[in-house]
PyMOL commands that place a pseudoatom at each C-alpha (Angstrom):
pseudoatom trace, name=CA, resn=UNK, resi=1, chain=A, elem=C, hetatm=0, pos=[2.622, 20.842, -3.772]
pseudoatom trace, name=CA, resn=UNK, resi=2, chain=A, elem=C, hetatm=0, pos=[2.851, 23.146, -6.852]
pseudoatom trace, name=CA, resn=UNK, resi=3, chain=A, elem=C, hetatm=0, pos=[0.476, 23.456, -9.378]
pseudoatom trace, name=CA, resn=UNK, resi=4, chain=A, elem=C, hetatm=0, pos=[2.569, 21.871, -12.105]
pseudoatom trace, name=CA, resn=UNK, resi=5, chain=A, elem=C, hetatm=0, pos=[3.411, 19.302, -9.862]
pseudoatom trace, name=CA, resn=UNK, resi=6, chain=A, elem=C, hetatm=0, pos=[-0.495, 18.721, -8.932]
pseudoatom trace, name=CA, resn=UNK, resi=7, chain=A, elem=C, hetatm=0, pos=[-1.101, 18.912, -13.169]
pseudoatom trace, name=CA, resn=UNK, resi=8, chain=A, elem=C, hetatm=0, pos=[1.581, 15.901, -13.520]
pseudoatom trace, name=CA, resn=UNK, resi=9, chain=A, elem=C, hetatm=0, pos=[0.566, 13.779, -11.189]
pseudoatom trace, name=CA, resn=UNK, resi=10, chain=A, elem=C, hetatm=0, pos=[-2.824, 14.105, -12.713]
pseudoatom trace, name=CA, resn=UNK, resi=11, chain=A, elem=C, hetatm=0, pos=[-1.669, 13.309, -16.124]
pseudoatom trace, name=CA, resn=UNK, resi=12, chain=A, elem=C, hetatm=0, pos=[-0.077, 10.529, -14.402]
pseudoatom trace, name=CA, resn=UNK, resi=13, chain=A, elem=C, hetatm=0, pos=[-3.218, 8.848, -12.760]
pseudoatom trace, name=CA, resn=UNK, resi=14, chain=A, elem=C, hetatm=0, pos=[-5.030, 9.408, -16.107]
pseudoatom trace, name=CA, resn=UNK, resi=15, chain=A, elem=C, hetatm=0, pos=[-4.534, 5.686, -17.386]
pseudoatom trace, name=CA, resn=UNK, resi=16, chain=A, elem=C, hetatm=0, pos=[-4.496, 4.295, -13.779]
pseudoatom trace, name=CA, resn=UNK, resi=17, chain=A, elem=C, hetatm=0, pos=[-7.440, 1.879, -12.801]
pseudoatom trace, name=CA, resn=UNK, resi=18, chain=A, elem=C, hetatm=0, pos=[-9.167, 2.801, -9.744]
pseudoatom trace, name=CA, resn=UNK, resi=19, chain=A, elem=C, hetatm=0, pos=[-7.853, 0.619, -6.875]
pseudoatom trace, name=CA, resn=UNK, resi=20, chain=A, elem=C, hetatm=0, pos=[-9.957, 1.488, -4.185]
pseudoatom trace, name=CA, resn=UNK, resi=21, chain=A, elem=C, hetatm=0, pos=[-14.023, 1.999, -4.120]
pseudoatom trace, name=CA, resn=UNK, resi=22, chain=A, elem=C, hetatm=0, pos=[-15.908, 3.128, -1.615]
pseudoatom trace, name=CA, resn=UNK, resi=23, chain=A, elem=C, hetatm=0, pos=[-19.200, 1.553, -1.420]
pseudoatom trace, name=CA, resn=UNK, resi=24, chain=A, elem=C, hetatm=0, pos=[-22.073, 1.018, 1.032]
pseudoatom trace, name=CA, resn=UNK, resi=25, chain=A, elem=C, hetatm=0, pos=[-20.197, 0.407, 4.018]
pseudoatom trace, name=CA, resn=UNK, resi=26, chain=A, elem=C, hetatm=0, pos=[-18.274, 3.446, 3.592]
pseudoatom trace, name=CA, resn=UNK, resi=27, chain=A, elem=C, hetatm=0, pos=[-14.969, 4.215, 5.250]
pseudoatom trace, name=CA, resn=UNK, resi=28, chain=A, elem=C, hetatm=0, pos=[-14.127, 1.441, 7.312]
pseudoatom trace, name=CA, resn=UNK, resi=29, chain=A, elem=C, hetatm=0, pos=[-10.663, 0.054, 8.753]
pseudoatom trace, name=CA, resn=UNK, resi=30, chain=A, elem=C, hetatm=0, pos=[-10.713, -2.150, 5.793]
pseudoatom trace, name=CA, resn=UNK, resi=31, chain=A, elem=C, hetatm=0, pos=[-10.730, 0.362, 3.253]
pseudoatom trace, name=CA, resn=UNK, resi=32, chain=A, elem=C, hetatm=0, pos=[-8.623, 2.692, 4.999]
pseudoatom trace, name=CA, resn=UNK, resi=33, chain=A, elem=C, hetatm=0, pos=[-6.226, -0.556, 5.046]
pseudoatom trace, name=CA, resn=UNK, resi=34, chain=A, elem=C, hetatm=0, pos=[-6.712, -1.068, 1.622]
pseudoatom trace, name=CA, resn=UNK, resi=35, chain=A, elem=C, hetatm=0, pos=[-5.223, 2.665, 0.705]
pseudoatom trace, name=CA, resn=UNK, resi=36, chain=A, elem=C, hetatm=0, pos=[-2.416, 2.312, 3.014]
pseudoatom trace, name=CA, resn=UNK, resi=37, chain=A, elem=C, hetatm=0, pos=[-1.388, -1.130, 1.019]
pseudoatom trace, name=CA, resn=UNK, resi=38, chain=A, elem=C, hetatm=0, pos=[-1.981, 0.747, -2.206]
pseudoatom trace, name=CA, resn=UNK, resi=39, chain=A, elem=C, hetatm=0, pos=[-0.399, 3.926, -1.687]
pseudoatom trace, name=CA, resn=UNK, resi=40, chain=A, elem=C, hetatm=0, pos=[3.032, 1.589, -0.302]
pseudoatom trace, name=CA, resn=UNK, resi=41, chain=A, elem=C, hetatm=0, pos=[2.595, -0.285, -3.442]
pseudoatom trace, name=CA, resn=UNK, resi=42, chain=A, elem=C, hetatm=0, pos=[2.196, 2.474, -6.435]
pseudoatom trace, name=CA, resn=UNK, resi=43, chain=A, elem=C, hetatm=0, pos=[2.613, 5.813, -4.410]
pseudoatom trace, name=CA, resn=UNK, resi=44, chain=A, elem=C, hetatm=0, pos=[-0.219, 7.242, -6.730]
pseudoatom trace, name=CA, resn=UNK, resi=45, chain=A, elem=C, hetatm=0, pos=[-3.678, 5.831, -6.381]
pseudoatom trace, name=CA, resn=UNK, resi=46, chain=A, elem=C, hetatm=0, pos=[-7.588, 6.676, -7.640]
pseudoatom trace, name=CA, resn=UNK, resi=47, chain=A, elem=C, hetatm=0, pos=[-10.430, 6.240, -4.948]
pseudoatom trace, name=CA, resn=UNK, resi=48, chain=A, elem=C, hetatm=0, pos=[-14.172, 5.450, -6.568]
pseudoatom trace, name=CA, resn=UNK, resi=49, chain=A, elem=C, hetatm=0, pos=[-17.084, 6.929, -4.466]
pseudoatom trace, name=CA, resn=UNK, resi=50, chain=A, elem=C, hetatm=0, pos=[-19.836, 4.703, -5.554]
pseudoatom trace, name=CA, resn=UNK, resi=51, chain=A, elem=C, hetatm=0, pos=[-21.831, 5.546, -2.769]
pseudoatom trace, name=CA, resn=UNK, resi=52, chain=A, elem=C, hetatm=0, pos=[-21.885, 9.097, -0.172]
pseudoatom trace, name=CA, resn=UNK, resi=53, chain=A, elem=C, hetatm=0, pos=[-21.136, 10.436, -2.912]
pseudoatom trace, name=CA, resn=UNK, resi=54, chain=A, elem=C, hetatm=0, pos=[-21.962, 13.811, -1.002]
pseudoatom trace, name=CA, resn=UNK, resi=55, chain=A, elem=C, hetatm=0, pos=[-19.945, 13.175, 1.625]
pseudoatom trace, name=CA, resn=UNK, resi=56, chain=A, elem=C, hetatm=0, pos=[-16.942, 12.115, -0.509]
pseudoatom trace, name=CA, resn=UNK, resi=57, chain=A, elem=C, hetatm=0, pos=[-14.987, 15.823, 0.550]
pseudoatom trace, name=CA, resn=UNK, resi=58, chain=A, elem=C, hetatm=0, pos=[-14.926, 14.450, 4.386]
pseudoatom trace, name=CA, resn=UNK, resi=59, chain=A, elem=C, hetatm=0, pos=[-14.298, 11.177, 3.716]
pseudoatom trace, name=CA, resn=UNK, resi=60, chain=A, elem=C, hetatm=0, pos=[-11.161, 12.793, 1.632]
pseudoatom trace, name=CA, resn=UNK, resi=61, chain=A, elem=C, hetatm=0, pos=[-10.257, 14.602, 3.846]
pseudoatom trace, name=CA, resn=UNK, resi=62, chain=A, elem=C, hetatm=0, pos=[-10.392, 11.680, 6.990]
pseudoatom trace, name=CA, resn=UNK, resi=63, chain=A, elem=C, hetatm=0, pos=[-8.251, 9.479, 4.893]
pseudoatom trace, name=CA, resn=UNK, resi=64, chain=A, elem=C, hetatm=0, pos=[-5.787, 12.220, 4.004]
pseudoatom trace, name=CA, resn=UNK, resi=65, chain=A, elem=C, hetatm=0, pos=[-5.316, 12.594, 7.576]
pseudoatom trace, name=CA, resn=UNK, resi=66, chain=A, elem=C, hetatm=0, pos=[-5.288, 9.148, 8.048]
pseudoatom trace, name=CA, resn=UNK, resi=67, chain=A, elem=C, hetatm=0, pos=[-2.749, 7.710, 5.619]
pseudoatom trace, name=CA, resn=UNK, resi=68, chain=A, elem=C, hetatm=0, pos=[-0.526, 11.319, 5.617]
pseudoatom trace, name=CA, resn=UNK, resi=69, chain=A, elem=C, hetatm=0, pos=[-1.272, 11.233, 1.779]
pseudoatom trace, name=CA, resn=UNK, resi=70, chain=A, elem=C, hetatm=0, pos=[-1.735, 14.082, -0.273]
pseudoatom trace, name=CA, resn=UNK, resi=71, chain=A, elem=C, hetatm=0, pos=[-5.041, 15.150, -2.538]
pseudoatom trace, name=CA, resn=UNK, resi=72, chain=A, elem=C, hetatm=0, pos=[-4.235, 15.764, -5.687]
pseudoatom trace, name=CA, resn=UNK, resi=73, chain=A, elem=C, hetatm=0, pos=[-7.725, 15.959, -7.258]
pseudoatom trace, name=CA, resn=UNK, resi=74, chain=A, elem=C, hetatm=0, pos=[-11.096, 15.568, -7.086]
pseudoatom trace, name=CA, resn=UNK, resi=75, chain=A, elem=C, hetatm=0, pos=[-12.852, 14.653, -10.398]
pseudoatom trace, name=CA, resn=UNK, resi=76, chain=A, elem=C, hetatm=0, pos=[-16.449, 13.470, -10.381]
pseudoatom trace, name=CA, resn=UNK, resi=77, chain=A, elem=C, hetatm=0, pos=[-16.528, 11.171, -8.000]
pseudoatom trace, name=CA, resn=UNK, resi=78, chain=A, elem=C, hetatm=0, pos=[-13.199, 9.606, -8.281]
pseudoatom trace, name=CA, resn=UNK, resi=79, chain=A, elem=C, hetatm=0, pos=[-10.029, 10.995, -6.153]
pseudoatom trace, name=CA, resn=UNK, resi=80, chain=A, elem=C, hetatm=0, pos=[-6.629, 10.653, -6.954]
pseudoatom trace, name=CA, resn=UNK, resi=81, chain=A, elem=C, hetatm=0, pos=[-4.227, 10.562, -3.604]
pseudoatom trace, name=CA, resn=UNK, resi=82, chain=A, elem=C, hetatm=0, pos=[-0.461, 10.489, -3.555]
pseudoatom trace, name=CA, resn=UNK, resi=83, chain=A, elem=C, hetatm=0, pos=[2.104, 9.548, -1.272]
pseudoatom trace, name=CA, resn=UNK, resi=84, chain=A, elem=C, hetatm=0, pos=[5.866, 9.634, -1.921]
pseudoatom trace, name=CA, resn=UNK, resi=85, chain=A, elem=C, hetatm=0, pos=[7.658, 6.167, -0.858]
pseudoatom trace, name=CA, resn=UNK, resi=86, chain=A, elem=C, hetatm=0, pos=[9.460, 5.763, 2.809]
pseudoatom trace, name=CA, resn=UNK, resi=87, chain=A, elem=C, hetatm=0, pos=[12.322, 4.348, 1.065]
pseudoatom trace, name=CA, resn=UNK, resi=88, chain=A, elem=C, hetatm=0, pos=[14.165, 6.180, -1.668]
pseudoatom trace, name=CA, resn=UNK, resi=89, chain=A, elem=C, hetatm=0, pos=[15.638, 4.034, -3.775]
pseudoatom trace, name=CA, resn=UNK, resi=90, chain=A, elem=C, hetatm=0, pos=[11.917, 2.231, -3.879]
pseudoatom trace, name=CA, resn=UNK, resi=91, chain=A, elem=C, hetatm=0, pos=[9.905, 5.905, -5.004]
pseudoatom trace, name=CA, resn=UNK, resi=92, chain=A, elem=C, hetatm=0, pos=[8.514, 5.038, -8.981]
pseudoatom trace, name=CA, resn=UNK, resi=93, chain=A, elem=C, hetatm=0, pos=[7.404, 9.016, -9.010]
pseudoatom trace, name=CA, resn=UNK, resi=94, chain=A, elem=C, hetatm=0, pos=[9.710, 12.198, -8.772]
pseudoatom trace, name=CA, resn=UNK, resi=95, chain=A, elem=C, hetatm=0, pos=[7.652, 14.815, -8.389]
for i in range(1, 95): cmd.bond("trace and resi %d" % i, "trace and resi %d" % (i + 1))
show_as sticks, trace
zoom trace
């Protein structure tokens, strides 16, 4: 991904609510699930660390792997993940 791609997705997820928090269970199947349903469903998503917040860079990184998303930032403790639609004629974002 190119940086001007990676600067308008992020003006992109600017007004987006966070769909997905991490809390004190961490990363289970369930969340993991969650981001899978969200990233079909809107392609561009924000994650909330409310808790490891130190760990939040590995946990990133284990559901980037997981889901075959992309990170497109890391601000505070919120990420913003993107993953471009199976089917084209559903994708909402042209990168």
């Amino acid at each position: 991904m190119t940086p001007s791609q990676r600067a308008h997705l992020r003006r992109l997820a600017h007004a987006l609510p966070v769909t997905v928090m991490i809390g004190k269970h961490g990363l289970t199947e369930n969340i993991l699930s969650k981001v899978e349903q969200e990233l079909d469903a809107h392609e561009l998503i924000k994650l909330r660390f409310l808790d490891y917040k130190d760990m939040k860079d590995e946990l990133v990184e284990t559901i980037v792997a997981t889901t075959g998303a992309m990170l497109v930032a890391i601000i505070g403790h919120t990420a913003i993940l993107y993953r471009q639609h199976r089917d084209p004629a559903q994708r909402k974002i042209h990168v």
